[in-house]
C-alpha positions as CSV (number, residue, x, y, z in Angstrom):
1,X,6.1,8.6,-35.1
2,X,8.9,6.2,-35.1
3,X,11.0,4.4,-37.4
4,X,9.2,1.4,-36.8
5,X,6.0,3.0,-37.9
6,X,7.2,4.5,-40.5
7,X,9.3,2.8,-43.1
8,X,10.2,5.6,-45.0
9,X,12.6,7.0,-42.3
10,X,16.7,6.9,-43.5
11,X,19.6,8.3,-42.5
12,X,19.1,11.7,-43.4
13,X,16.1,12.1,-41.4
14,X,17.4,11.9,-37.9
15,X,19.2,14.3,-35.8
16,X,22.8,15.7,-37.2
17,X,25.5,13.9,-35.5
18,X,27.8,15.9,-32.8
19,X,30.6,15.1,-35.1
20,X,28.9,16.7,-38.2
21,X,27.9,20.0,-36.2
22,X,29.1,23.6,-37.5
23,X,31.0,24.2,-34.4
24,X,31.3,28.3,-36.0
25,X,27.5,27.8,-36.3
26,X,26.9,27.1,-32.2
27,X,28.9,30.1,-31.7
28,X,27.2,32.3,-33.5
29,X,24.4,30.8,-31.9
30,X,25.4,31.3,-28.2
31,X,27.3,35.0,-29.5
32,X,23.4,36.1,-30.8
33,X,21.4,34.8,-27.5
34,X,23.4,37.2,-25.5
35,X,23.4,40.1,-27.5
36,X,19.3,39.4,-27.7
37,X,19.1,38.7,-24.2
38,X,20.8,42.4,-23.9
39,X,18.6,44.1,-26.1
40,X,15.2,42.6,-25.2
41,X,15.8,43.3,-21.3
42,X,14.0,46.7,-21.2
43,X,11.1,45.3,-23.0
44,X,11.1,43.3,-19.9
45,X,11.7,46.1,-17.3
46,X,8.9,48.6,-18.2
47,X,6.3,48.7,-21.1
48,X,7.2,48.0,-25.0
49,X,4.1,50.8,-25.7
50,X,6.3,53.4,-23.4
51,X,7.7,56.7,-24.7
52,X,11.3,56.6,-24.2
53,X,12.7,58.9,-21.3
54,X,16.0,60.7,-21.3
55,X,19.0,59.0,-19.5
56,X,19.2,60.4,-15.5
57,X,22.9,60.1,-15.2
58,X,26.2,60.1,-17.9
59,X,26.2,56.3,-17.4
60,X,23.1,55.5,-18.2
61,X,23.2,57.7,-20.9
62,X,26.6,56.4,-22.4
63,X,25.6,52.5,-22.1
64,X,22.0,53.7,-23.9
65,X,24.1,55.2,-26.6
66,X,26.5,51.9,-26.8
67,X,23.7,49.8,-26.5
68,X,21.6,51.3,-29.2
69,X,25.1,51.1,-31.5
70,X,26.7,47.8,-31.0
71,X,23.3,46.0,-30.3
72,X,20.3,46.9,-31.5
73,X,18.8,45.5,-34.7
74,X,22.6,43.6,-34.9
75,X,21.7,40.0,-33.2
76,X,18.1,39.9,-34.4
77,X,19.7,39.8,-38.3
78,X,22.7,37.8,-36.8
79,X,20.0,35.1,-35.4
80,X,18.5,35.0,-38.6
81,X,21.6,34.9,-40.2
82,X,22.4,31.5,-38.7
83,X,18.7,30.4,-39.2
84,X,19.6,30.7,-43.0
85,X,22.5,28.5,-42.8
86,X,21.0,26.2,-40.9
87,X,18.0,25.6,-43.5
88,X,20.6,25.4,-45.9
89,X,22.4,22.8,-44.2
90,X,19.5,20.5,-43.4
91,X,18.0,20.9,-46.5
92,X,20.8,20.0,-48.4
93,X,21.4,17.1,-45.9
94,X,17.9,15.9,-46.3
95,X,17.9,16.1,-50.4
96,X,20.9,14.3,-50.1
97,X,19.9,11.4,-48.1
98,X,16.6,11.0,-50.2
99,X,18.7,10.7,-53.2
100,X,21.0,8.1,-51.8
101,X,18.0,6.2,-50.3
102,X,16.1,6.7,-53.4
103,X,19.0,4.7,-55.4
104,X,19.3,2.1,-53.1
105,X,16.0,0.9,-53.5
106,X,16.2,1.6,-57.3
107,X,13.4,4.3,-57.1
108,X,12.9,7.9,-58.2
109,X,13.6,10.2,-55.0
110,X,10.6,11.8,-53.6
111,X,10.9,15.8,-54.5
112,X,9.2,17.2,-51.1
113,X,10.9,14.6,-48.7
114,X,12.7,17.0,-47.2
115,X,10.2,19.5,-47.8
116,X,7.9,17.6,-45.5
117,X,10.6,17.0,-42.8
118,X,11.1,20.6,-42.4
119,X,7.5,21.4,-42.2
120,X,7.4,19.3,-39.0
121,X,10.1,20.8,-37.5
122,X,8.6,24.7,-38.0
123,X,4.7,22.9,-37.1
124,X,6.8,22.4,-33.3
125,X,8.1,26.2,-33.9
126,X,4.7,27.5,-34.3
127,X,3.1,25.7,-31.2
128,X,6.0,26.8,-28.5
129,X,6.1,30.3,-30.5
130,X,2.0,31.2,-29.5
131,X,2.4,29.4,-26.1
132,X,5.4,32.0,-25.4
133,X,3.9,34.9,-27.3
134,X,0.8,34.3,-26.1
135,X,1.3,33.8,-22.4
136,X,4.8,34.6,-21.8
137,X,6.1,37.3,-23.5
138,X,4.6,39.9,-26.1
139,X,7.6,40.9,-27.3
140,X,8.2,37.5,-28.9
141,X,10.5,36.3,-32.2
142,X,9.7,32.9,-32.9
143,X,6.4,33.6,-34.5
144,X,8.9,35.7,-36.9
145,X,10.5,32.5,-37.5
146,X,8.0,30.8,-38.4
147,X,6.7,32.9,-41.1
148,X,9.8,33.9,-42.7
149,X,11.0,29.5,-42.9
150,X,7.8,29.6,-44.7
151,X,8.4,31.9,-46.9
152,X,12.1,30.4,-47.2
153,X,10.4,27.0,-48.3
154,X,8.9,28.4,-51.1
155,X,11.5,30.8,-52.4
156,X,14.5,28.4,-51.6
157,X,14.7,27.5,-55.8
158,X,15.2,31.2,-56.7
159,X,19.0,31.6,-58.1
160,X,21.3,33.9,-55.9
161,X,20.4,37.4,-58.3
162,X,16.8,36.4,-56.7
163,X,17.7,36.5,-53.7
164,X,19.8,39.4,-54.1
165,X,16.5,41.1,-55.1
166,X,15.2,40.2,-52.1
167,X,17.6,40.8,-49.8
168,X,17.7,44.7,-51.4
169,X,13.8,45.3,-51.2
170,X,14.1,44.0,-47.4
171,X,17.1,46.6,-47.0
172,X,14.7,49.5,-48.7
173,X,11.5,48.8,-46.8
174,X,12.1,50.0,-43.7
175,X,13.4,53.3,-45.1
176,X,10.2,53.3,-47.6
177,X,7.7,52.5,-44.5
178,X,9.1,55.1,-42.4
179,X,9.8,58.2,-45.4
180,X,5.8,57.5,-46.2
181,X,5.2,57.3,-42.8
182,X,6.8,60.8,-41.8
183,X,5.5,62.4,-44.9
184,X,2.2,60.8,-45.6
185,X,-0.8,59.7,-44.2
186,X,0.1,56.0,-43.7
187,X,-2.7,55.7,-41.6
188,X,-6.3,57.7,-41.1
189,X,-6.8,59.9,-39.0
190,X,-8.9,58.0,-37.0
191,X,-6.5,55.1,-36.9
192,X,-4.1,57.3,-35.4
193,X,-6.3,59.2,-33.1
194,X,-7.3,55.5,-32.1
195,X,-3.6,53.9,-31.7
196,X,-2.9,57.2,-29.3
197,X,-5.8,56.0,-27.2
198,X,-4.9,52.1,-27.6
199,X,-1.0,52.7,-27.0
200,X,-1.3,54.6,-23.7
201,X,-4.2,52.1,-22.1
202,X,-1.9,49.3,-22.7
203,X,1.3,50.8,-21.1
204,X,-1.0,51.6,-18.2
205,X,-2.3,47.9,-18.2
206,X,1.0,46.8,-18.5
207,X,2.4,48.6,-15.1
208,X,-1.2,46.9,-13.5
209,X,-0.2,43.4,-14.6
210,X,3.6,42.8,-15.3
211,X,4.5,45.5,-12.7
212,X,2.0,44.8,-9.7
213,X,-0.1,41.4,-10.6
214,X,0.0,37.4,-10.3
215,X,2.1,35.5,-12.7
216,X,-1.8,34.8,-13.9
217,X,-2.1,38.3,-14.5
218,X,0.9,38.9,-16.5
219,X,-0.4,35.7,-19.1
220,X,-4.0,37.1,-19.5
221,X,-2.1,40.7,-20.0
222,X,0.1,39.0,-22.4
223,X,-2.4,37.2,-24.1
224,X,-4.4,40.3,-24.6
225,X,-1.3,42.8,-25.9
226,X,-0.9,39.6,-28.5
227,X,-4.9,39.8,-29.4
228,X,-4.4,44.0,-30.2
229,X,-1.2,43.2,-32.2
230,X,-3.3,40.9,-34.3
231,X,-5.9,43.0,-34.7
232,X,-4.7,46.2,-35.0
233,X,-3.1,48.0,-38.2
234,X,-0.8,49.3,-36.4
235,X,0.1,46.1,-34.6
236,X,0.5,44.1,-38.0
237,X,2.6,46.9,-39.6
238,X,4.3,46.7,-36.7
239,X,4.9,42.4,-37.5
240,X,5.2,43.0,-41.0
241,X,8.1,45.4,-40.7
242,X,9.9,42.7,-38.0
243,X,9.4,39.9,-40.8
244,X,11.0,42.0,-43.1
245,X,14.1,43.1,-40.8
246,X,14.6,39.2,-40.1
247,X,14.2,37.8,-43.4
248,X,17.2,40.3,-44.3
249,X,19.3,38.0,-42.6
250,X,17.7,34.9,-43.3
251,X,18.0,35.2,-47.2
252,X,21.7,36.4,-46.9
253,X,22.2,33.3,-44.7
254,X,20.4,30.6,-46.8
255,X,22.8,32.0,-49.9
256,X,25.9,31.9,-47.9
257,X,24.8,28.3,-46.1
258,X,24.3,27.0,-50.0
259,X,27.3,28.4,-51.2
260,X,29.4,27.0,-48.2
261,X,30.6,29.8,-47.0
262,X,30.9,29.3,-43.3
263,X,33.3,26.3,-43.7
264,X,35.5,27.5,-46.9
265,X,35.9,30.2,-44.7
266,X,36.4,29.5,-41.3
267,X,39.4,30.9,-39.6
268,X,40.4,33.4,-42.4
269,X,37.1,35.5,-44.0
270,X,37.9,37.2,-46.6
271,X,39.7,40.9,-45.9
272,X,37.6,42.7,-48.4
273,X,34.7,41.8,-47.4
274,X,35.7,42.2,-43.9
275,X,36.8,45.8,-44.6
276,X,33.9,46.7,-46.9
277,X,31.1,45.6,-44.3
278,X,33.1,47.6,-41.4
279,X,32.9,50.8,-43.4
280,X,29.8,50.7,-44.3
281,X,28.5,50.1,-40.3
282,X,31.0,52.9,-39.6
283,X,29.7,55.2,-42.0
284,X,25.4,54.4,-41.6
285,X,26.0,54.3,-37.5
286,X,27.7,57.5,-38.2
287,X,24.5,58.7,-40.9
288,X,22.4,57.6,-38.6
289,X,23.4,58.9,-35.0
290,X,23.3,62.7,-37.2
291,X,19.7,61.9,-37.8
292,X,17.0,63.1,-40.5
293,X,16.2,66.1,-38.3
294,X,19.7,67.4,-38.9
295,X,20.0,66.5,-42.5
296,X,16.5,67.8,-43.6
297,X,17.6,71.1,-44.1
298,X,20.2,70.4,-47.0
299,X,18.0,67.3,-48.5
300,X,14.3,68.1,-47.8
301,X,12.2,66.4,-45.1
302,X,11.2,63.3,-47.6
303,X,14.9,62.7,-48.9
304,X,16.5,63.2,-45.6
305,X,14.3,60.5,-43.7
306,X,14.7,57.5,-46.3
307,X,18.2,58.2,-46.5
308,X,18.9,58.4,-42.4
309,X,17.1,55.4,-42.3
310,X,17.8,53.2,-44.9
311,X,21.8,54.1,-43.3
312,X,20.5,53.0,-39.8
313,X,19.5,49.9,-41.8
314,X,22.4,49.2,-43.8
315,X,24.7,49.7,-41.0
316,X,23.0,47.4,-38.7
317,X,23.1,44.5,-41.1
318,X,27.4,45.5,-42.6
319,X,27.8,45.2,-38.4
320,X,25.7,42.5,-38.5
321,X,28.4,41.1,-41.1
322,X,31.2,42.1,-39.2
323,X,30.4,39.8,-35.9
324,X,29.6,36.8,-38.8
325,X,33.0,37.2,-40.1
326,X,34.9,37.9,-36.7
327,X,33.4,34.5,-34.8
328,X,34.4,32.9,-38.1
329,X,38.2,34.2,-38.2
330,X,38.1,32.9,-34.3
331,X,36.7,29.4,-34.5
332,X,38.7,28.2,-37.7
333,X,38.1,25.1,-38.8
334,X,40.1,23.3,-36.1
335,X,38.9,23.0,-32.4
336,X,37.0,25.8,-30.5
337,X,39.2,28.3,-28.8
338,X,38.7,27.1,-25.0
339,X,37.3,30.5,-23.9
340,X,34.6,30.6,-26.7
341,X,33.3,26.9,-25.7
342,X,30.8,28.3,-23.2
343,X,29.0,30.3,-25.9
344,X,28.8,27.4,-28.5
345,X,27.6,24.9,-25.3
346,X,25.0,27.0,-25.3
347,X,24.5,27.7,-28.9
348,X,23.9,24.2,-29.1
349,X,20.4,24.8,-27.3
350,X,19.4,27.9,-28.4
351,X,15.4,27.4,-28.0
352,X,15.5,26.4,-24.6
353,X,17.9,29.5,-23.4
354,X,15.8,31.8,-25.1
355,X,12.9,30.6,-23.3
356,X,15.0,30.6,-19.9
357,X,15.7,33.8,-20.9
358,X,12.1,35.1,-20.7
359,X,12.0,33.3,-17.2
360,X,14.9,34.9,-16.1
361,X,13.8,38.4,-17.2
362,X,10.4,38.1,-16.5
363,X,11.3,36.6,-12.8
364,X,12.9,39.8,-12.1
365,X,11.1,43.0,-13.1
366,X,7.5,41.2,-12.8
367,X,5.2,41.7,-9.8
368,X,5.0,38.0,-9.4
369,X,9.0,37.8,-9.1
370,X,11.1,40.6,-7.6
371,X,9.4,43.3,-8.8
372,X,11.9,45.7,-10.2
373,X,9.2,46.7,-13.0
374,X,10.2,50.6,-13.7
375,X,13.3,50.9,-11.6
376,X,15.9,49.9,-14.1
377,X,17.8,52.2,-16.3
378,X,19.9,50.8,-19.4
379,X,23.0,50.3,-17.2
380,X,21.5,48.2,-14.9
381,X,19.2,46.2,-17.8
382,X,22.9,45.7,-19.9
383,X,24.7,44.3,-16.6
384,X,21.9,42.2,-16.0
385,X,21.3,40.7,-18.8
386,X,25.2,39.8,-18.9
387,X,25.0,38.4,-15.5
388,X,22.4,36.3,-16.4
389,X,24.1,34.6,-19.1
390,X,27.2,34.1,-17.8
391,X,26.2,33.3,-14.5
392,X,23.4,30.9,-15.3
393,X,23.0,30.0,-18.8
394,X,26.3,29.5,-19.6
395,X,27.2,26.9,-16.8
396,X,23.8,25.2,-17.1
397,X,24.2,24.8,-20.9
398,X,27.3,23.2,-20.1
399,X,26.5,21.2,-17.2
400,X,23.3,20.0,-19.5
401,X,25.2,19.1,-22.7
402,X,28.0,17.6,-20.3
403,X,24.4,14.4,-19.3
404,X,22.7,14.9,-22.7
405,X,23.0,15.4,-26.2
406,X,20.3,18.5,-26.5
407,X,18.3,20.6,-25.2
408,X,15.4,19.7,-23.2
409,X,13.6,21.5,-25.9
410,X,15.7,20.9,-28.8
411,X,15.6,16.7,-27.5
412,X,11.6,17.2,-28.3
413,X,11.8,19.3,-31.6
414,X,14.4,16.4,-32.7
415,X,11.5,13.9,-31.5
416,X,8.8,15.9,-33.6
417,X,10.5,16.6,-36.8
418,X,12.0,12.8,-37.1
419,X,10.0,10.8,-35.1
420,X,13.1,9.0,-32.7
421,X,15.8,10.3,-30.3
């Protein structure tokens, strides 16, 4: 589509201008890919359906710990987080434009304009999400995308006390799913006799493929761990709960991106709320690292598992809260501190890095790369992944953006959702 063929196109349909981008927002961006790229690395070193194994040495044990405190579950909800804003932003763009085209011409604005717009844009999410999960990498988040802007779309009217709701019962499932899960039968018998079975053939066709076979290997393997997660209960429980993680941060970021948040803040957030979200991490890390095992004898088995986890779960998302509110203090609403620029360069493509970064990764630890499948402990995943960032993403973001306005990818989602360059 073009603006020539279609006459309906205006302003507000075409790519935000560099001058109108959230420069706090590409930050965030770039600051999320590399705590992702971090976090996702041992799913590409050995087998997501792996039991863990203890650390072999003090290091590798103290950058597990470190890892599992400062990262995981943080940048997932941070990602989303910006997702949020973003739909806020371009929704709010897109109204507005429809409005002021709508009185030029003397006409009633059409309601689901921008509706429509945004549609396109998560159609071109969809197709490169199942290419990547379905070929590339099982371990996949754009799929998770893809449902939970859907599910934005047709919630996006609710006041913020709806969301609020929403963002609370997101905060209580995964403590729910797991207390039921620990002290019920979520699942039959035979469904877990069954998953036993399922989960140890497909760590042991995962060494065959991703650890030993062709790059063709490791697609038809990848394409087959995505058919069991469709199929299985256990493999959509296993979705379900991710939606559910990532729409925490999405709803919290769609009501902050409405309410403006990001720029009536930017370069001072507000010391309360700054000091209330770094208590509570403080406090559910702390909750959580003690565990339900230890707390079961003072609360009962039930009691002691919702509350460990729904801690683990509120921490994640107060730290969550805490980087939001840090990059914002940093970035003001001036120009970008000179050091941060490489992280919002390549916040400003965040599509195509995290595809490079399943390139990268896989490249690596897969039979058809290096082949360091099952040799790497945390240490050695964690420096990677940082060497990897800064020593390639970072300077081809920039050395990209320094020829071109986008992306590669981003240049043809822009082409997709408005139909020009």
């Amino acid at each position: 589509m073009s603006a020539a063929a279609d006459s309906t196109l205006f302003d507000g349909e075409a790519p935000l201008a560099e001058r109108d981008r959230i420069a706090a927002l590409d930050v965030l961006r770039g600051f999320a890919l590399l705590g992702i790229f971090i976090m996702n690395m041992p799913g590409f070193s050995h087998s997501l359906f792996a039991l863990p194994t203890p650390p072999a040495t003090a290091l590798d044990a103290a950058v597990a710990a470190l890892r599992d405190l400062f990262f995981a579950g943080k940048f997932n909800l941070l990602f989303g987080f910006v997702f949020g804003i973003g739909f806020a932003t371009q929704m709010a763009r897109l109204d507005a434009a429809e409005r002021a085209h709508a009185a030029r011409l003397g006409v009633a604005p059409r309601r689901h304009r921008a509706v429509h717009v945004y549609l396109r844009r998560l159609a071109f999410l969809a197709v490169v999400a199942g290419v990547h999960a379905m070929l590339l990498w099982s371990g996949d988040v754009l799929l998770v995308y893809t449902i939970d802007g859907l599910v934005l779309l047709a919630v996006r009217r609710l006041g913020d006390r709806g969301f609020a709701v929403l963002i609370v019962a997101c905060l209580l499932f995964p403590a729910l799913a797991e207390t039921a899960r620990s002290t019920t039968t979520m699942f039959s018998p035979t469904t877990e006799t069954l998953l036993a079975f399922e989960l140890e053939q497909l760590e042991a066709s995962n060494d065959r493929a991703y650890g030993h076979g062709s790059f063709a290997d490791a697609a038809r393997e990848t394409a087959r761990v995505f058919a069991w997660s469709t199929r299985s209960p256990y493999g959509l429980f296993v979705t379900l709960a991710f939606c559910v993680q990532m729409a925490t941060g999405i709803f919290a970021g769609y009501v902050a991106g409405r309410r403006g948040w990001l720029t009536r803040h930017a370069g001072a957030g507000p010391p309360r709320l700054v000091a209330t979200a770094l208590v509570v991490a403080v406090v559910g890390n702390a909750i959580a690292l003690v565990g339900a095992d230890s707390l079961a004898p003072a609360l009962g088995v039930g009691p002691a598992v919702f509350f460990a986890a729904l801690a683990r779960t509120l921490g994640r998302a107060a730290l969550s809260a805490c980087y939001a509110l840090a990059i914002a203090r940093l970035v003001g609403a001036g120009t970008v501190p000179q050091w941060l620029r490489p992280l919002q360069l390549a916040g400003r493509m965040p599509l195509t890095n995290y595809l490079l970064q399943t390139l990268l990764a896989s490249f690596c630890f897969y039979g058809w790369g290096l082949g360091w499948w099952g040799r790497a402990d945390a240490a050695f995943e964690t420096a990677l992944a940082i060497a990897l960032f800064t020593c390639i993403q970072l300077p081809l973001s920039a050395l990209w953006l320094a020829r071109h306005r986008a992306g590669p990818l981003e240049t043809l989602w822009r082409f997709f959702t408005y139909g020009s360059r």
